[in-house]
VOLOLO-157056 format. One record per atom (N, C-alpha, C): residue number from 1; residue in one letter; atom name; x, y, z. Coordinates in nm, 2 decimals. Layout:
<recs>
- NUM_A_CA_X_Y_Z;
...
</recs>
This chain:
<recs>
- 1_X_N_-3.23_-1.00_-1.63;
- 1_X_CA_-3.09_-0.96_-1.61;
- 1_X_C_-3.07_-0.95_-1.46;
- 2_X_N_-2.95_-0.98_-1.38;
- 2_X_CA_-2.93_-0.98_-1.25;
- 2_X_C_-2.84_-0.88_-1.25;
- 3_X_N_-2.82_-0.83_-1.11;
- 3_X_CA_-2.82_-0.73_-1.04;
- 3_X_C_-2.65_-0.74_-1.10;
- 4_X_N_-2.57_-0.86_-1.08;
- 4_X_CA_-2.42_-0.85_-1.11;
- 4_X_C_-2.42_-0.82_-1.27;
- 5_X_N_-2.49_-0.87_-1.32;
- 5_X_CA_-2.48_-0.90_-1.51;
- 5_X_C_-2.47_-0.71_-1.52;
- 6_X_N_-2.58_-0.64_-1.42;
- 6_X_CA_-2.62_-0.52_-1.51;
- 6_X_C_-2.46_-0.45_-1.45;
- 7_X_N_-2.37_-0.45_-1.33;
- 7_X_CA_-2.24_-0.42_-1.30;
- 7_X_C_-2.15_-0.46_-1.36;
- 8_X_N_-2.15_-0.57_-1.42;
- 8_X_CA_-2.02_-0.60_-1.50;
- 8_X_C_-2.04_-0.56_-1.65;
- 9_X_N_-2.22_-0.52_-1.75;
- 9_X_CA_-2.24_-0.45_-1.84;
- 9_X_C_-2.16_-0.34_-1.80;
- 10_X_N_-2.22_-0.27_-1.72;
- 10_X_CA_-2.20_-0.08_-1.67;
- 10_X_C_-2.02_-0.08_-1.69;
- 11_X_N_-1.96_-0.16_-1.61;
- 11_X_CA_-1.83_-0.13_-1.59;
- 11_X_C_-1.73_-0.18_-1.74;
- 12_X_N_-1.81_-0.27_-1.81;
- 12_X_CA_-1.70_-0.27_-1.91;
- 12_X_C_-1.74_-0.14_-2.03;
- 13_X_N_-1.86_-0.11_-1.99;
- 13_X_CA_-1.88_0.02_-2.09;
- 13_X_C_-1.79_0.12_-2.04;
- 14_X_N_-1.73_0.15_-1.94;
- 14_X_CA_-1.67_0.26_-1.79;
- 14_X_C_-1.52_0.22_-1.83;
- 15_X_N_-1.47_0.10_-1.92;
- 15_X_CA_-1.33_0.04_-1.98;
- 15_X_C_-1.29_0.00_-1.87;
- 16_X_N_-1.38_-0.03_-1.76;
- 16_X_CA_-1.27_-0.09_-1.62;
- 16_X_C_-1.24_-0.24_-1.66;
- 17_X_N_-1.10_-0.27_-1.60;
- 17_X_CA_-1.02_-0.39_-1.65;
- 17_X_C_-1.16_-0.57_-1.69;
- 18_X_N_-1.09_-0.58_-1.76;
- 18_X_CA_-1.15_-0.70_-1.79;
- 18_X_C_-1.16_-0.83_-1.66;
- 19_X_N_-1.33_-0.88_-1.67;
- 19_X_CA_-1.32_-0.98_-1.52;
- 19_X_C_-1.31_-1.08_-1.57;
- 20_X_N_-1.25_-1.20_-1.55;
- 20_X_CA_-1.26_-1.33_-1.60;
- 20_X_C_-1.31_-1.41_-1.59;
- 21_X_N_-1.40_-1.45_-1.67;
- 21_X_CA_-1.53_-1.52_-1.67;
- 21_X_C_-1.55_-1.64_-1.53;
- 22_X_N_-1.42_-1.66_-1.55;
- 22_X_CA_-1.43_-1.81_-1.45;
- 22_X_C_-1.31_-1.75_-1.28;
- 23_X_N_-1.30_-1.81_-1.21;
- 23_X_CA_-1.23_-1.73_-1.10;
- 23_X_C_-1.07_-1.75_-1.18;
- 24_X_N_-0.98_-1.65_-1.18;
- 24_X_CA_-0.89_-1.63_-1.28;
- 24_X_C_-0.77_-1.55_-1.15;
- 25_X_N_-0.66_-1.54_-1.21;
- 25_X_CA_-0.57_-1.54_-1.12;
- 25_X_C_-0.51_-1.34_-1.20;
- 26_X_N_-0.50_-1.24_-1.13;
- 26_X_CA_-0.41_-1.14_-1.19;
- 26_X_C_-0.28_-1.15_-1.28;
- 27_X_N_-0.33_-1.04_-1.42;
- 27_X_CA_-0.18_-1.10_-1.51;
- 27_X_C_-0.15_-1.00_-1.56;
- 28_X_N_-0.22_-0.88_-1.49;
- 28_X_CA_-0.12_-0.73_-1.51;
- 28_X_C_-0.14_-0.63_-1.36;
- 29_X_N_-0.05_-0.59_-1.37;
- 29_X_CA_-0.04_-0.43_-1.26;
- 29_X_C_-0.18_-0.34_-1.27;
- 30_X_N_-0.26_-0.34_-1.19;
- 30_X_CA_-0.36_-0.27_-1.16;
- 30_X_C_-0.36_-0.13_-1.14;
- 31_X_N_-0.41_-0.03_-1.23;
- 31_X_CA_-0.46_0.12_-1.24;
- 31_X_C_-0.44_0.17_-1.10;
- 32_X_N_-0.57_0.05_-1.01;
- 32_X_CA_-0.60_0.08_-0.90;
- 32_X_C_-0.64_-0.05_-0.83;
- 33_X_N_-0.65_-0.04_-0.70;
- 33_X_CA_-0.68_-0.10_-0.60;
- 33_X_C_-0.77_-0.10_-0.50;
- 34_X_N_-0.82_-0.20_-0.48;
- 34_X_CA_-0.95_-0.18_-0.34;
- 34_X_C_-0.89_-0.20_-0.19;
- 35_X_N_-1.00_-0.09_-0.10;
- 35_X_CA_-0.94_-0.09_0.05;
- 35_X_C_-1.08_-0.10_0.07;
- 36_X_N_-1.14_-0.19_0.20;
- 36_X_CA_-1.23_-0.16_0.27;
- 36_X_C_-1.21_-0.06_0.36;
- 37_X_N_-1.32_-0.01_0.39;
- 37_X_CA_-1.36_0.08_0.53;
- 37_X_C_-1.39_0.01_0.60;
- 38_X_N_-1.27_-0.04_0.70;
- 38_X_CA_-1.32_-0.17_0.79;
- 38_X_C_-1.44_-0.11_0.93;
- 39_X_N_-1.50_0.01_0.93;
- 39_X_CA_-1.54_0.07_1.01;
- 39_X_C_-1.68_0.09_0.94;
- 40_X_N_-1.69_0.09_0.84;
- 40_X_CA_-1.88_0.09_0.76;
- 40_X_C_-1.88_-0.07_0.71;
- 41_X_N_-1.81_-0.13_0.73;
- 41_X_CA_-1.81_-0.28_0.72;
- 41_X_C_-1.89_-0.36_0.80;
- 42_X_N_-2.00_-0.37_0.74;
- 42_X_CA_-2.10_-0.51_0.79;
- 42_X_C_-2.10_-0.58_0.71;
- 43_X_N_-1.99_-0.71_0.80;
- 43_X_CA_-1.95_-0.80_0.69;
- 43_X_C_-2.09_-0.88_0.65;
- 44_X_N_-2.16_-0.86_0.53;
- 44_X_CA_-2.25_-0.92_0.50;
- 44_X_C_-2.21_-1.06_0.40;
- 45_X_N_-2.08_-1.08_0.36;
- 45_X_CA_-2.01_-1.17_0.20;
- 45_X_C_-2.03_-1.14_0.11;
- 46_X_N_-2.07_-1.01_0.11;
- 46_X_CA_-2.14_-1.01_-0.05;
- 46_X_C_-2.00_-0.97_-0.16;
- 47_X_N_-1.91_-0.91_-0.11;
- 47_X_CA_-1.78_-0.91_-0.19;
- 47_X_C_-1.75_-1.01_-0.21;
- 48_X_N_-1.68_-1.08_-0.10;
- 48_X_CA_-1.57_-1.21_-0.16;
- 48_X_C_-1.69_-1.32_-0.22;
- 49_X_N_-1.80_-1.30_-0.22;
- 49_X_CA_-1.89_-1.37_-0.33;
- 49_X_C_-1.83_-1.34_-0.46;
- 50_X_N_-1.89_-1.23_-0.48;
- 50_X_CA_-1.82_-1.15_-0.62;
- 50_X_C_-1.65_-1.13_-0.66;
- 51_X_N_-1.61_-1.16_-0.59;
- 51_X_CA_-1.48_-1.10_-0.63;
- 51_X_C_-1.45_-1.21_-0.72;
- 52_X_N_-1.39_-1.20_-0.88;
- 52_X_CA_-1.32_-1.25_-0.95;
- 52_X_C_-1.23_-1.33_-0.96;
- 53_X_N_-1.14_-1.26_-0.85;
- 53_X_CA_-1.02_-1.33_-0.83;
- 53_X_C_-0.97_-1.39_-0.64;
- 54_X_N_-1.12_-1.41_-0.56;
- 54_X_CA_-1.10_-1.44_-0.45;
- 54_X_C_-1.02_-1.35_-0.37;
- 55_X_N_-0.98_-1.23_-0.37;
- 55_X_CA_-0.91_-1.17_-0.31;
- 55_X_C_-0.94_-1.09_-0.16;
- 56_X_N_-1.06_-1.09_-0.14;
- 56_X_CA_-1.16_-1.05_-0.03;
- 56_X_C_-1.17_-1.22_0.10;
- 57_X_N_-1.11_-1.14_0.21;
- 57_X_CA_-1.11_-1.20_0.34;
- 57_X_C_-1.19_-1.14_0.46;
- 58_X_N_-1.22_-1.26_0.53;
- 58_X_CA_-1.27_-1.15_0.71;
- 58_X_C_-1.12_-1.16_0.74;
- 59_X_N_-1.10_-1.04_0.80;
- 59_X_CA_-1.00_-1.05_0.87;
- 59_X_C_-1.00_-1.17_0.96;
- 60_X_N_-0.86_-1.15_1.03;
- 60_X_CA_-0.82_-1.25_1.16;
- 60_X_C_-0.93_-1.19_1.31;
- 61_X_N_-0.94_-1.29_1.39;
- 61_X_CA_-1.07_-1.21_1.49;
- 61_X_C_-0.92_-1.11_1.54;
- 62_X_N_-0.98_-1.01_1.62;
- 62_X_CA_-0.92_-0.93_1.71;
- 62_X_C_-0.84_-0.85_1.58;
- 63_X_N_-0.87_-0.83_1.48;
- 63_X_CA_-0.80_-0.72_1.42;
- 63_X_C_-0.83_-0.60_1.41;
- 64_X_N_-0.98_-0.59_1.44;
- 64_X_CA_-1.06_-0.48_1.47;
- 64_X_C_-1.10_-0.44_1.61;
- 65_X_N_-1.07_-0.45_1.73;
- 65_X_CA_-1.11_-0.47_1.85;
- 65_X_C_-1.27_-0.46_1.84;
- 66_X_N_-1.30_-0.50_1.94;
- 66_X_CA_-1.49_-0.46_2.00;
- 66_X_C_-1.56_-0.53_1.84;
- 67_X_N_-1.53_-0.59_1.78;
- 67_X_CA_-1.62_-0.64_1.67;
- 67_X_C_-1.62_-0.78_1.70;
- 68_X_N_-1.75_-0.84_1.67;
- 68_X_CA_-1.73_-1.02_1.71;
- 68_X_C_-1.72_-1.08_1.55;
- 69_X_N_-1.79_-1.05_1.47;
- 69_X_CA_-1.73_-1.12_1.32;
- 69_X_C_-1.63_-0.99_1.25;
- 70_X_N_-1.54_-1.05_1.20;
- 70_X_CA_-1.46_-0.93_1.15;
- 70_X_C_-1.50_-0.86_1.02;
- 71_X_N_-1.50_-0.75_1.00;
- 71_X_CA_-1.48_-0.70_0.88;
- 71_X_C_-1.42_-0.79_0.75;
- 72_X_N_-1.39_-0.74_0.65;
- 72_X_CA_-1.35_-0.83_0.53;
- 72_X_C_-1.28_-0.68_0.48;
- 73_X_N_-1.15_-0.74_0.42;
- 73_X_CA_-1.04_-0.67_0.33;
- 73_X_C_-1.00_-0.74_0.26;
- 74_X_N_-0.93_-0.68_0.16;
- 74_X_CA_-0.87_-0.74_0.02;
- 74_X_C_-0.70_-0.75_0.02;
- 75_X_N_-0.68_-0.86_-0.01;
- 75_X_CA_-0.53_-0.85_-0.03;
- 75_X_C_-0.51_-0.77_-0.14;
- 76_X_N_-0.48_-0.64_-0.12;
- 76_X_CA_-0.47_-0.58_-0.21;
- 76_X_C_-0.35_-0.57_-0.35;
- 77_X_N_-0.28_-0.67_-0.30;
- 77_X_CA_-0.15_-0.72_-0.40;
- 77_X_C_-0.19_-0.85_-0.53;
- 78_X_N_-0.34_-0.89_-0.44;
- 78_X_CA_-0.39_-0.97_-0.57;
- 78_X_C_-0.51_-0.89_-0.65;
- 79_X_N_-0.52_-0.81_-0.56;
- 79_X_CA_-0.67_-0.71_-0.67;
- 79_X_C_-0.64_-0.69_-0.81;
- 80_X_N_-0.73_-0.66_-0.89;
- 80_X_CA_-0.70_-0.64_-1.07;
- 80_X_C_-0.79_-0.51_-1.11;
- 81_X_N_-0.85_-0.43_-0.98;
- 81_X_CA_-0.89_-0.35_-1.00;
- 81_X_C_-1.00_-0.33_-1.10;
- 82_X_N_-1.12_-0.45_-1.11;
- 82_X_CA_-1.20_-0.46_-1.14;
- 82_X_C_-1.36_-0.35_-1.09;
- 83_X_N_-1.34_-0.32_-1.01;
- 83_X_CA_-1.42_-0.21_-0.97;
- 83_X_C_-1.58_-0.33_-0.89;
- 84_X_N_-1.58_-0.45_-0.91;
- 84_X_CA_-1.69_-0.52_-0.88;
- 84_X_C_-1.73_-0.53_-0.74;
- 85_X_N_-1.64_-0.53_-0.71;
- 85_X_CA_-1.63_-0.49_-0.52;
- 85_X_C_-1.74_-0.39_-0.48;
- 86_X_N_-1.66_-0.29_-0.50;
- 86_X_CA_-1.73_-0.12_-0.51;
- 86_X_C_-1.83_-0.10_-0.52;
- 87_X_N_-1.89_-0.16_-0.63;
- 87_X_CA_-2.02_-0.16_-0.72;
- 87_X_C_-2.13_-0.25_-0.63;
- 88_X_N_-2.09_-0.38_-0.61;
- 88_X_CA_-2.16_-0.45_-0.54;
- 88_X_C_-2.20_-0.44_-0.39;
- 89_X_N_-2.09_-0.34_-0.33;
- 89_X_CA_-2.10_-0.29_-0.22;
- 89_X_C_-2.27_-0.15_-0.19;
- 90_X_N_-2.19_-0.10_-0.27;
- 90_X_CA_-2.23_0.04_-0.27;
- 90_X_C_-2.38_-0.01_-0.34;
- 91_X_N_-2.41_-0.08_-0.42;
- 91_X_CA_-2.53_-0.10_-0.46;
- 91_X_C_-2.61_-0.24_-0.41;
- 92_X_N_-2.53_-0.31_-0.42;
- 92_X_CA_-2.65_-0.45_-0.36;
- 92_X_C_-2.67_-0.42_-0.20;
- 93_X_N_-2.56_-0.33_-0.11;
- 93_X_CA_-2.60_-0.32_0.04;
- 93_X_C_-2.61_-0.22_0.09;
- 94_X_N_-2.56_-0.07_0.02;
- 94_X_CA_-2.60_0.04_0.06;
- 94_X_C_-2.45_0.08_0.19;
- 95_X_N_-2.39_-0.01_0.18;
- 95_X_CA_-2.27_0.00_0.30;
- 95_X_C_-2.21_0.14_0.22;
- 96_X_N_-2.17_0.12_0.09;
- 96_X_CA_-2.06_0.21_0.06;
- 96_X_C_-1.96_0.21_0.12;
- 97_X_N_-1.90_0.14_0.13;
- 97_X_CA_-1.76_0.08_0.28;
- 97_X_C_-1.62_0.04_0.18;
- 98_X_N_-1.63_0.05_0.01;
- 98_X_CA_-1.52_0.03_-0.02;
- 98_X_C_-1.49_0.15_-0.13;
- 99_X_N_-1.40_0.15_-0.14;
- 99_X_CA_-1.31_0.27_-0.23;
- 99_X_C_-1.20_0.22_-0.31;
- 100_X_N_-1.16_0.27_-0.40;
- 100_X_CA_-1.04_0.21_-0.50;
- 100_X_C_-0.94_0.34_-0.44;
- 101_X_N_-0.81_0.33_-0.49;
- 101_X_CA_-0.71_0.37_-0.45;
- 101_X_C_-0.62_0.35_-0.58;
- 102_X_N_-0.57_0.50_-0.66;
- 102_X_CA_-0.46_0.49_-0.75;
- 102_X_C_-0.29_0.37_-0.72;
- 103_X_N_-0.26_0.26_-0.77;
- 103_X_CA_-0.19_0.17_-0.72;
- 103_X_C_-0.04_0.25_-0.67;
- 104_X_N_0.01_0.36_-0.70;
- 104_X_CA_0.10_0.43_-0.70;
- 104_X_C_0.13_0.44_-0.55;
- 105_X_N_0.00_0.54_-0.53;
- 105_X_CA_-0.02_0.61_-0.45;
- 105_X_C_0.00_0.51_-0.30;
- 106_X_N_-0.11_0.39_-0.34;
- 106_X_CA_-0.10_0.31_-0.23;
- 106_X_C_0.08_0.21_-0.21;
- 107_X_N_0.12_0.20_-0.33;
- 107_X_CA_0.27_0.19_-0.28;
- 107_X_C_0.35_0.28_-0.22;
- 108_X_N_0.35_0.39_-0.21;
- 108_X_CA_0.43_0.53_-0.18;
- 108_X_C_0.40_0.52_-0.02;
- 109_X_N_0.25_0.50_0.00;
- 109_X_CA_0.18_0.52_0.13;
- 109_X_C_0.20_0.41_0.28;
- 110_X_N_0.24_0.29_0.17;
- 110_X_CA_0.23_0.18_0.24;
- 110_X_C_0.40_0.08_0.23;
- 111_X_N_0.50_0.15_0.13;
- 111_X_CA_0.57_0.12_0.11;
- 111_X_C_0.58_-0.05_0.06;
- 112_X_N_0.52_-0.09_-0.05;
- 112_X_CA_0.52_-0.22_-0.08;
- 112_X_C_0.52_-0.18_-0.27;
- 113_X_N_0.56_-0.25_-0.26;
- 113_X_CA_0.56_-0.32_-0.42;
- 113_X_C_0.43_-0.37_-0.50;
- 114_X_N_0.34_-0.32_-0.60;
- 114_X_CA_0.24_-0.38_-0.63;
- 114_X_C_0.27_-0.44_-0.78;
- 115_X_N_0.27_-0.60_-0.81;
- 115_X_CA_0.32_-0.62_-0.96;
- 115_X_C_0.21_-0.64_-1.04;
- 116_X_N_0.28_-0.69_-1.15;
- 116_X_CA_0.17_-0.77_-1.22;
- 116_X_C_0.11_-0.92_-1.25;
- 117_X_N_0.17_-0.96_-1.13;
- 117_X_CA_0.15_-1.07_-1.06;
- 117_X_C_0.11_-1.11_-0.90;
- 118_X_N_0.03_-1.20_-0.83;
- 118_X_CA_0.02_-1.19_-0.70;
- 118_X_C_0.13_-1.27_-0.63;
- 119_X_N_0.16_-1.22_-0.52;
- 119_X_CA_0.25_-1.27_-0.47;
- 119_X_C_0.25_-1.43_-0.47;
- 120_X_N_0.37_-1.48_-0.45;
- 120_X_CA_0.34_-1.64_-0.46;
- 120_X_C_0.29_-1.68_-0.34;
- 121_X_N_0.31_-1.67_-0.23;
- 121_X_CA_0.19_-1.66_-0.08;
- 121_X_C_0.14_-1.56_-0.09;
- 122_X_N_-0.01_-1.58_-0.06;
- 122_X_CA_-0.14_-1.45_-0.03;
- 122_X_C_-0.02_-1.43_0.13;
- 123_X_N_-0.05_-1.29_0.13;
- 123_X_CA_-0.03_-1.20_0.20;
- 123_X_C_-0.13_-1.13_0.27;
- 124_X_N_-0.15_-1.19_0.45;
- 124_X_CA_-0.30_-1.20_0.48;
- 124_X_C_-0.34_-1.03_0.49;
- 125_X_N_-0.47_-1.03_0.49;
- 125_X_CA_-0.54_-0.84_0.46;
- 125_X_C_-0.52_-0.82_0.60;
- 126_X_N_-0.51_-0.70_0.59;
- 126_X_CA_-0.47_-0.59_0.71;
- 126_X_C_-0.59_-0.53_0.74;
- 127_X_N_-0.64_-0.39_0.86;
- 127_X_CA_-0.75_-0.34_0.84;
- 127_X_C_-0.70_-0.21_0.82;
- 128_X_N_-0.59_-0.18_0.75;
- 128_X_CA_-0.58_-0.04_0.71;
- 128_X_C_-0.64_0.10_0.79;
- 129_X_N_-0.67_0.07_0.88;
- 129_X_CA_-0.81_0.17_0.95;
- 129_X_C_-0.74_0.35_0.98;
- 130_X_N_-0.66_0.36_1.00;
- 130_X_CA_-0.58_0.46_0.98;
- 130_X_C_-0.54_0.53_0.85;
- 131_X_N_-0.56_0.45_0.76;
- 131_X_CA_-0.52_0.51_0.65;
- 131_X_C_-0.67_0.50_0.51;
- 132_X_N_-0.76_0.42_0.51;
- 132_X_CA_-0.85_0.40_0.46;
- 132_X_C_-1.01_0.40_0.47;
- 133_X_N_-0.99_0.43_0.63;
- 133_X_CA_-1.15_0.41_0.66;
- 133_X_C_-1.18_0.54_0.70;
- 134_X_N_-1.25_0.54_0.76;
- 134_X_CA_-1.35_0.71_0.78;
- 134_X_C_-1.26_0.74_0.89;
- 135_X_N_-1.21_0.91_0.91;
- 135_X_CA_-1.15_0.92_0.97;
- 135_X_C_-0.98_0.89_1.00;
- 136_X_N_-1.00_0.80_0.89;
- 136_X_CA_-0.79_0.76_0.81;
- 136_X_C_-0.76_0.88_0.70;
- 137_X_N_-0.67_0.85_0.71;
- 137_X_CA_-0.57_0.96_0.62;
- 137_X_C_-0.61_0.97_0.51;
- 138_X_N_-0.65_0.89_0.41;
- 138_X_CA_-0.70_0.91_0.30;
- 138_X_C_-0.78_0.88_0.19;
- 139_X_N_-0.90_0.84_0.30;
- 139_X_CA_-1.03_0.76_0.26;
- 139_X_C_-1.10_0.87_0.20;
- 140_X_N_-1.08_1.00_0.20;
- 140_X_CA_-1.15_1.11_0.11;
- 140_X_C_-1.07_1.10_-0.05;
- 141_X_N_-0.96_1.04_-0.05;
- 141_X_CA_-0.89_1.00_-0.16;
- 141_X_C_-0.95_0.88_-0.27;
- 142_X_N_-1.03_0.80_-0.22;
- 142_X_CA_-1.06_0.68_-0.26;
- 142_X_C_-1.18_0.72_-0.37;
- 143_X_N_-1.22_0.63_-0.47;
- 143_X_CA_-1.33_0.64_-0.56;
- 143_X_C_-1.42_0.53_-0.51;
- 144_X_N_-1.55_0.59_-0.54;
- 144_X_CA_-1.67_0.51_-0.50;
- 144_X_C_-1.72_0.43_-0.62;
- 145_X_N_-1.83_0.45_-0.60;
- 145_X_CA_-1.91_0.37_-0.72;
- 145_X_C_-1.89_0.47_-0.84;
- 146_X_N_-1.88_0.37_-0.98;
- 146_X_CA_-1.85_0.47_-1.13;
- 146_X_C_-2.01_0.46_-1.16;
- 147_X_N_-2.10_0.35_-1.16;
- 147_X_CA_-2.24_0.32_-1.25;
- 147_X_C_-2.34_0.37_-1.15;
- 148_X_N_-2.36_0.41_-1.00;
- 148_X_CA_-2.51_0.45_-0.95;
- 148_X_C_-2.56_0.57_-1.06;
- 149_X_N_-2.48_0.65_-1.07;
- 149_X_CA_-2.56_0.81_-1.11;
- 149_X_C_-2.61_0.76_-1.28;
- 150_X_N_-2.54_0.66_-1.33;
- 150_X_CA_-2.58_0.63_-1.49;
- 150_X_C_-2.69_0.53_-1.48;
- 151_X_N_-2.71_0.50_-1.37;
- 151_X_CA_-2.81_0.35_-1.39;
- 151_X_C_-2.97_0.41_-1.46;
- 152_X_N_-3.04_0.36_-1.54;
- 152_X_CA_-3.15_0.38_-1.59;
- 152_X_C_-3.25_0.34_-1.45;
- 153_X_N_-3.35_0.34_-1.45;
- 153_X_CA_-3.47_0.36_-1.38;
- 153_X_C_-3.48_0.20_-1.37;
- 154_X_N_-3.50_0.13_-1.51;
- 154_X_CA_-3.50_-0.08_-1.51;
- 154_X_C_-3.39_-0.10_-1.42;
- 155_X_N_-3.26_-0.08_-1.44;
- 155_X_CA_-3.13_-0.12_-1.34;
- 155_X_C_-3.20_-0.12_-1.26;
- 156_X_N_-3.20_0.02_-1.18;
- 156_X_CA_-3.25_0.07_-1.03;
- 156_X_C_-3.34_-0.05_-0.98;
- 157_X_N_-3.43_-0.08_-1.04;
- 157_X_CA_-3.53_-0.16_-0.99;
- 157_X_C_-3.49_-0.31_-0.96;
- 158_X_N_-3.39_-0.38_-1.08;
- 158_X_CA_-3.30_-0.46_-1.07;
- 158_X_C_-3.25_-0.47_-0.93;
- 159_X_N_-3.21_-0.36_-0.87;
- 159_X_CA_-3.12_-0.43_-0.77;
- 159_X_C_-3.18_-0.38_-0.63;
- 160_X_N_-3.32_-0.27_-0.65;
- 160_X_CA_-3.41_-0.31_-0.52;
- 160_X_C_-3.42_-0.40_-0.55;
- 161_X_N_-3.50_-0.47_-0.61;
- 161_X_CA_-3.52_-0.64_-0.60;
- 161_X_C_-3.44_-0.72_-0.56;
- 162_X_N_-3.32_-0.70_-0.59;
- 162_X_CA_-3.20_-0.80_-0.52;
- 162_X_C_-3.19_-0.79_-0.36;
- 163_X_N_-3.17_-0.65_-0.34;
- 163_X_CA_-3.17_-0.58_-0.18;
- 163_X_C_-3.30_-0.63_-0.11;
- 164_X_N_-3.45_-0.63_-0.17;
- 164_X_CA_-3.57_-0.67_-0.11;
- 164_X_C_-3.52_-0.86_-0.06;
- 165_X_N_-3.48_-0.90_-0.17;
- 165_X_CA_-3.47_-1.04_-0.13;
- 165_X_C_-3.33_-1.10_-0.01;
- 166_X_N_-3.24_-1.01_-0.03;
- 166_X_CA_-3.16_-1.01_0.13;
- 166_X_C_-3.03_-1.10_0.00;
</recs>
């Protein structure tokens, strides 16, 4: 079993939204939403690897000052709230650099519209750093990982092995 097999087991046991098998486009309004911490972000790829529905970018250069590869954020208008981000973060690299966000909240916050469809142009990611990352407004707001504290002892070892192999 691989390190993603045993996160996408964990999370449909957790009822988090269904991933689609094959890279699949959003076809309902999301619970919640993903924000990077573009400030614990070493963009390593390992999200927009995983992401279901491609929605994980490096930023544009110079959107972070003083960084030479940029961080990575999600258009958060195509997320589905999958939690795989999160999971793979916080577990395959130890960053812990992403957080979900109630979709409400982040409309109220940011004043935009979240549907149950993606916009018909991606709408390029932002670095939110003010409002999402350590130090932003409401990155103490955000949820982390749901499956570390449930993982059995076999998981665990699962994905040092992943982390040993880079």
């Amino acid at each position: 079993m691989s390190a993603i097999e045993v996160i996408k087991r964990r999370l449909k046991e957790d009822r988090i939204p269904e991933t689609p098998e094959e890279l699949g486009r959003k076809k309902k309004r999301p619970r919640e939403v993903a924000f990077m911490d573009v400030n614990l972000c070493f963009p390593c790829g390992k999200c927009p690897e995983f992401c279901p529905v491609q929605c994980i970018e490096y930023l544009r250069p110079g959107s972070v000052p003083g960084r030479g590869v940029q961080p990575v954020q999600d258009r958060f208008q195509e997320c589905i709230g999958c939690y795989i981000c999160v999971e793979v973060c916080s577990l395959l690299t130890d960053y812990d650099a992403i957080r979900m966000y109630d979709t409400s909240f982040v409309e109220e916050v940011l004043g935009v519209k979240v549907g149950d469809q993606p916009p018909e142009e991606p709408i390029p990611a932002q670095p939110y750093e003010e409002y999402f990352s350590e130090g932003g407004l409401y990155r103490h707001l955000g949820k982390g990982s749901r499956i570390r504290e449930k993982m059995s002892a076999e998981e665990r070892a699962i994905f040092a092995r992943e982390r040993a192999r880079g």
